[in-house]
C-alpha positions in Angstrom: 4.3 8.3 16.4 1.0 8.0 16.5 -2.0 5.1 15.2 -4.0 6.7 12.0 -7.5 5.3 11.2 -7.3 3.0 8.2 -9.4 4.4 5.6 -11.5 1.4 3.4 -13.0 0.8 0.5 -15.5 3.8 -0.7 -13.9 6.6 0.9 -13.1 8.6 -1.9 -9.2 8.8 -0.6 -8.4 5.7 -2.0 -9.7 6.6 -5.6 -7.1 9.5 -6.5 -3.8 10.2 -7.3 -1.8 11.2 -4.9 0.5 14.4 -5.2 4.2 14.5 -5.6 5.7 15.1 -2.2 7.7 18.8 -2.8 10.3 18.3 0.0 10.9 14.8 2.4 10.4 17.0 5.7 9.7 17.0 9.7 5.9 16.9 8.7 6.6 14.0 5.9 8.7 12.0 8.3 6.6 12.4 11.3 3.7 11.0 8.6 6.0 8.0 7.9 6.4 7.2 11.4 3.1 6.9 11.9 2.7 4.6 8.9 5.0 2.7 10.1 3.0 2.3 13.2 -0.2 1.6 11.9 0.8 -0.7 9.4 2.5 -2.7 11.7 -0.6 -2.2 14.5 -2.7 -3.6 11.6 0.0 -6.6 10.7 0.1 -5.4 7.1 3.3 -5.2 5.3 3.1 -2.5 3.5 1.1 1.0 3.5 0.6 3.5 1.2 -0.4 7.2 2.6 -3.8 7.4 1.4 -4.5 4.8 3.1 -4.4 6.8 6.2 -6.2 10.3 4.2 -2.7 11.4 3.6 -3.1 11.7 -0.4 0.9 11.9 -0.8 3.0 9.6 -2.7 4.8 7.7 0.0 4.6 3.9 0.7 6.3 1.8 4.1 6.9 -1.6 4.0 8.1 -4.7 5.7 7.7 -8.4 4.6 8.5 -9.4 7.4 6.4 -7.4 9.5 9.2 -7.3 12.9 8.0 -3.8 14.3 10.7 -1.4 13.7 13.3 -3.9 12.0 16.5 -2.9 9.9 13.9 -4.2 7.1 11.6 -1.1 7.1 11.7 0.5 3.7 10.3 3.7 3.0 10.1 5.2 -0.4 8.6 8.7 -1.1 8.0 9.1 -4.9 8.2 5.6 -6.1 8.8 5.2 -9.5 9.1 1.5 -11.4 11.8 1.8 -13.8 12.1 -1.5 -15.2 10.1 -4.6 -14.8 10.3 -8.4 -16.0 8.0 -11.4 -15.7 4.9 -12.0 -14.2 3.6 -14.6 -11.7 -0.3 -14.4 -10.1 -0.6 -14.9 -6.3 -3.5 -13.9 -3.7 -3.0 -10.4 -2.4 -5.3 -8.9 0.7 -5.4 -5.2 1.7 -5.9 -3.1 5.0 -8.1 -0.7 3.2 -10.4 -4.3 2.4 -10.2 -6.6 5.4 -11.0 -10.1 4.9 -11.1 -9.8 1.3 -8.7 -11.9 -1.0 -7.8 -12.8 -4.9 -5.6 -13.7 -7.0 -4.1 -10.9 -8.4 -1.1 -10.5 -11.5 2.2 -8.7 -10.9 5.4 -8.2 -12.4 7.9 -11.1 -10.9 10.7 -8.1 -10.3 10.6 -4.7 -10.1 12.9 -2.4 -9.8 12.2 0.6 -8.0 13.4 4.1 -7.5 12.4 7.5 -5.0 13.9 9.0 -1.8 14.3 7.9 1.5 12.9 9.1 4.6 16.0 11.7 4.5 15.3 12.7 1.2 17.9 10.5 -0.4 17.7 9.1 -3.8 17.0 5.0 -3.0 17.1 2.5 -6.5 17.2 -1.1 -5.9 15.3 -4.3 -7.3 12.9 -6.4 -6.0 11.5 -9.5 -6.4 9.0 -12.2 -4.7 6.8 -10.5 -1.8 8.3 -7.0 -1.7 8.1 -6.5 -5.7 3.9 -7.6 -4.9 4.0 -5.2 -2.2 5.6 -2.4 -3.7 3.4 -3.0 -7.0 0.6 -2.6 -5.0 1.3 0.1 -2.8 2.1 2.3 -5.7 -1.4 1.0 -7.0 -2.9 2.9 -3.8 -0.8 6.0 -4.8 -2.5 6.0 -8.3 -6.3 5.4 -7.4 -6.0 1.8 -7.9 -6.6 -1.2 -5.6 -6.1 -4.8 -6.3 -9.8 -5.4 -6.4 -9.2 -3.3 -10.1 -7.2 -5.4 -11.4 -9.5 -8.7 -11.7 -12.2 -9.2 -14.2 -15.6 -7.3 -13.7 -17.4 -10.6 -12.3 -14.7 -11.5 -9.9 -14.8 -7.8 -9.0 -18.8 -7.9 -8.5 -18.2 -10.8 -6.5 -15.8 -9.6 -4.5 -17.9 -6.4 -3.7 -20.8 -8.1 -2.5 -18.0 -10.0 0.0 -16.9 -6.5 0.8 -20.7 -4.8 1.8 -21.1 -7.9 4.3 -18.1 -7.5 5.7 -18.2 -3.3 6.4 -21.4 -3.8 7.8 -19.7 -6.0 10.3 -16.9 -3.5 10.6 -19.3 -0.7 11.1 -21.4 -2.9 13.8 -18.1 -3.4 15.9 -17.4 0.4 15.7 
């Protein structure tokens, strides 16, 4: 496994959809493992592959965030099949560091794709991991949470962002 650069706000990655993924392979697995490493490097709890440039359809995730636990989901494909009720929390991304809101989500999801063996998965979630899979899926369709609040909040939040790539870039 190995660390991938996180890939943030502007680069044009994070603004497409990602493609299908044909067959769940050595190539896709080995690109999973290295998800799984950098999203746990980067104490996020989940990832989505273009994220790291990959512009696939698979997403890792762990709320709890205990490198390599049983808790590890993986989920090439991810379709939502079914949804109900809606709550609003804060949400933060590794492709926007430091940068926070309030954003709205379905309260449960459920979910459905393959597995890292290529497996059929379904199951629902609710809490943290149906936020986390929302917005991971997000990533796989162009979208990032900083879309889904109004324009102002979104100017706002922008002008947070440029302050704090330039510190980014400075460290670099």
């Amino acid at each position: 496994m190995a660390l991938k650069t996180i890939r943030y706000l502007g680069d044009p990655v994070l603004k497409r959809r990602a493609a299908e993924v044909e067959t769940v392979d050595d190539e896709v697995r080995t690109l999973i493992g290295d998800m799984l490493e950098t999203m746990y490097e980067g104490a996020g709890i989940g990832l989505a592959a273009p994220q790291v440039g990959a512009p696939v359809r698979v997403i890792v995730l762990d709320g709890d965030n205990e490198r390599y636990s049983e808790k590890s989901i993986v989920i090439v494909n991810p379709e939502i099949t079914w949804h109900q009720g809606e709550v609003e929390e804060e949400e933060g991304c590794l492709s926007i560091p430091e940068i926070r809101e309030r954003v709205k989500r379905w309260a449960e999801v459920k979910v459905m794709g393959l597995d890292a063996e290529g497996q059929e998965i379904e199951f629902k979630a609710a809490g943290l991991l149906s936020r986390a899979i929302q917005h991971e899926i997000d990533h796989l369709n162009g979208i990032l949470f900083i879309d889904r609040v109004s324009s102002l909040k979104r100017d706002l939040l922008l002008s947070q962002w440029r302050k704090v790539k330039k510190e980014l870039v400075a460290e670099e």
